[in-house]
Structure formats: C-alpha cells, structure tokens
C-alpha positions in Angstrom: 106.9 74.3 118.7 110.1 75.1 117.7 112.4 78.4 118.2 111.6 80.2 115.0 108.1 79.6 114.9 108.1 81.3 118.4 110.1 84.0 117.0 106.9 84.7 114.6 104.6 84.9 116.8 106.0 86.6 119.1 106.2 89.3 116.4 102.7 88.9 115.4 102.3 89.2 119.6 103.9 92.8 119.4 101.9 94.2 116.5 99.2 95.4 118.9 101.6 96.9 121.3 103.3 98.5 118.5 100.0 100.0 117.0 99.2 101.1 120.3 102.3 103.2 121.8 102.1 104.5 117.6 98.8 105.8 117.8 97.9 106.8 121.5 98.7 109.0 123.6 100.2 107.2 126.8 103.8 108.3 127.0 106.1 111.3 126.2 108.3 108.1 124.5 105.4 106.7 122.6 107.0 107.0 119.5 110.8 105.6 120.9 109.1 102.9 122.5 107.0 102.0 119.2 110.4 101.9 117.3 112.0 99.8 119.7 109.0 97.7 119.5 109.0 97.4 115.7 113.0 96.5 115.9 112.7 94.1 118.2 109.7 93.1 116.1 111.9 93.4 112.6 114.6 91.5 114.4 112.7 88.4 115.0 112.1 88.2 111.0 115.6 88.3 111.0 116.4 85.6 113.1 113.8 82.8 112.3 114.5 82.4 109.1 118.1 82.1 109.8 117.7 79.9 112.6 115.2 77.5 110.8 117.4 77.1 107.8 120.7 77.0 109.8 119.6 74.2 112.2 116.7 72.6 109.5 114.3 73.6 111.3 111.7 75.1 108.6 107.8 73.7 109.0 104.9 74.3 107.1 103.7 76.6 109.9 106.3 79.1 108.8 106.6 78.5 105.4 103.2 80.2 106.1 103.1 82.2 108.9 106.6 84.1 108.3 106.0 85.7 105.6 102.0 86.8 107.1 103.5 88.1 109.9 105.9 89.6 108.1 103.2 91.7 106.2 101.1 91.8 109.1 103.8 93.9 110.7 104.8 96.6 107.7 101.4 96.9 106.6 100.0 97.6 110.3 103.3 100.3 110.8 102.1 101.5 107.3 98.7 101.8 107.7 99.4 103.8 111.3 101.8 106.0 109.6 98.8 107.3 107.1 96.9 108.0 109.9 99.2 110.2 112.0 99.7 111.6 108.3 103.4 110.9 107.7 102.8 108.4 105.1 100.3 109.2 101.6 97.5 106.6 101.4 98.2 106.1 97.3 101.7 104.9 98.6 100.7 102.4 101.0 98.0 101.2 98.7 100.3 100.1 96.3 102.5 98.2 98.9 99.7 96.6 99.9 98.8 95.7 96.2 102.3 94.5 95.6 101.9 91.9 98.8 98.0 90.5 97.6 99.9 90.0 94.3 102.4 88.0 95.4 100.4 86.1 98.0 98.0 84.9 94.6 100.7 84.6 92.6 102.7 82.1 95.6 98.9 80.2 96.2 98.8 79.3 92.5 102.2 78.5 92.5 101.4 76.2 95.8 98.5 75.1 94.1 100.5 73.6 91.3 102.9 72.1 93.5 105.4 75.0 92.9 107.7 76.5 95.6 109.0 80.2 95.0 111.6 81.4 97.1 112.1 85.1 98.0 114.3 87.2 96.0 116.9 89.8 96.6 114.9 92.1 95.4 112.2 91.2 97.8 114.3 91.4 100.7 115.6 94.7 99.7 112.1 96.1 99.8 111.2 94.7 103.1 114.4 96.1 104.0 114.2 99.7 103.0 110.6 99.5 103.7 111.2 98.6 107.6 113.6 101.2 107.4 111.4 104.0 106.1 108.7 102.9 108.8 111.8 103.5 112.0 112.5 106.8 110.3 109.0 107.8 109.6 107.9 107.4 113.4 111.3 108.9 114.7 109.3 112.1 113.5 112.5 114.2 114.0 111.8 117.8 113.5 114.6 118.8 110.9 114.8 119.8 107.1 117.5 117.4 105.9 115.6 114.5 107.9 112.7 115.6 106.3 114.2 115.1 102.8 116.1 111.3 103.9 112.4 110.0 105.0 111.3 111.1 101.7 114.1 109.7 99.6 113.5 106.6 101.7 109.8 106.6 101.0 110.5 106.4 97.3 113.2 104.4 97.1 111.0 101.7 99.6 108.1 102.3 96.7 110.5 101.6 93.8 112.0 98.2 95.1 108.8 97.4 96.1 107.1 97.7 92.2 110.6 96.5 91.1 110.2 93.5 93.0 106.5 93.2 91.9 107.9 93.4 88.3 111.0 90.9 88.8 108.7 88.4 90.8 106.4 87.8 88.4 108.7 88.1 85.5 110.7 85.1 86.9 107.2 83.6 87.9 105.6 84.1 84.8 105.2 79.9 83.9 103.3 79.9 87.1 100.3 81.0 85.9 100.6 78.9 82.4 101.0 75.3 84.3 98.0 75.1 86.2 96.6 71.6 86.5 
C-alpha cells in the first residue's frame, strides 16, 4: 500500500478519536485536542492527493476512498457540531445532500465510463467548510467571534449549493449518455 492511501486511512483512523475528545467529557483540552485532531486529519487530505499525483501514485483505492474519507470526516465534525448545538441541523442536512448528489451524480458518470474531476468550486467548499468546523469547535467566548463563525457558516453553505449548482451544470450530459 502506498503513502497516500495510508494517508487516508489514517484519516479515516482519527475520525473516532476526533468524535470522541468532541463530544465527551475527558479533558479540560477536549476541544484543542479535537481541533488538532481534525487538522492533522484535514492535512492528510492535503497531502495525498498531492503526493499521489506528484509521484503517479493514484489507485483505484483512492480514487474511491479519498474523497469517502473526505466526507466521512466533515460530515462526522458536522454532525457532532449539531449536537453540542453550534451548528443548525437544516444546514448540515443540506451539506450532506449536496455530497449524496454528487456521489450519484460521479456513480453514473463511472457507470458510463466517465471520469469527473473536482472543481474549484469544490475545493473551495471543502475548504471553507473545514474551516468553519476548526472555528466552530474553538467555541471561543466573544461577540466578534461569534459573528466570523457565522459568516463562515454561510459562506461554507453558499459554495457548497454553488458547487452543487456548477457540478452538475458542467455534468449535465452525464445523465443524458447512459448506456
């Protein structure tokens, strides 16, 4: 197995951990050690990719397990963050739309012998919305940071429907050449 298909799973390794130090009680650091997780976590998505394409080293296995863990991770920090109420459930359902979507929408695509690379726009929203997850669990107690977290919420929500929109926009033949 090569280095960046360790690099996923070592991210999909952390989720738990992460989850974990989020949502109970163990530490007076829970939350600085759950945001160092998800960095380190956020970093290795970084990485693989760059080190698979640099140094050809891009397999099936993450062609398919990248982007899951990927999702895996932001959707877990999401889901955590609704729980400890610092993230609406409407919002995190339509994330979580967006990412079925595009997981049908790639299948066919696969299906039909059609590869569809990521976007700008995509990786804009998985930016902003890894982003918004650090500052949401940094929880600091302050007005103005209370205002950025929400500005980063909604500006994570809008390049995430943008994306949605621009994906299948550019994708749109997809679903009119099945076999």
């Amino acid at each position: 197995m090569n280095l960046p298909n360790r690099l996923t799973i070592l991210r999909v390794i952390l989720i738990p951990f992460f989850v974990l130090f989020l949502l109970l009680p163990i530490t007076e650091y829970d939350n600085y050690i759950a945001v160092g997780i998800f960095i380190l976590a956020s970093l290795t998505d970084m990485l693989d990719g760059k080190i698979a394409r640099k140094y050809n080293m891009v397999t099936n296995f993450g062609k398919f397990m990248d982007p899951l863990a990927d999702k895996l991770l932001v959707c877990s920090a999401m889901i955590c963050l609704v729980e400890t109420g610092q993230l609406a459930a409407w919002i995190v359902v339509i994330i979580i739309s967006r990412e079925f979507i595009i997981s049908g929408f790639r299948l066919v695509a696969s299906d039909n012998g059609v590869v569809i690379a990521a976007s700008y726009w995509g990786k804009f929203k998985t930016t902003f919305q890894m982003l918004m997850v650090i500052a949401l669990i940094l929880n600091i107690d302050h007005e103005y940071y209370r205002i950025f977290c929400g500005v980063l919420t909604y500006v994570a929500l809008a390049l995430t429907v943008i994306s949605l929109v621009d994906y299948i926009w550019k994708n749109r033949t997809v679903l009119k050449e099945q076999k």
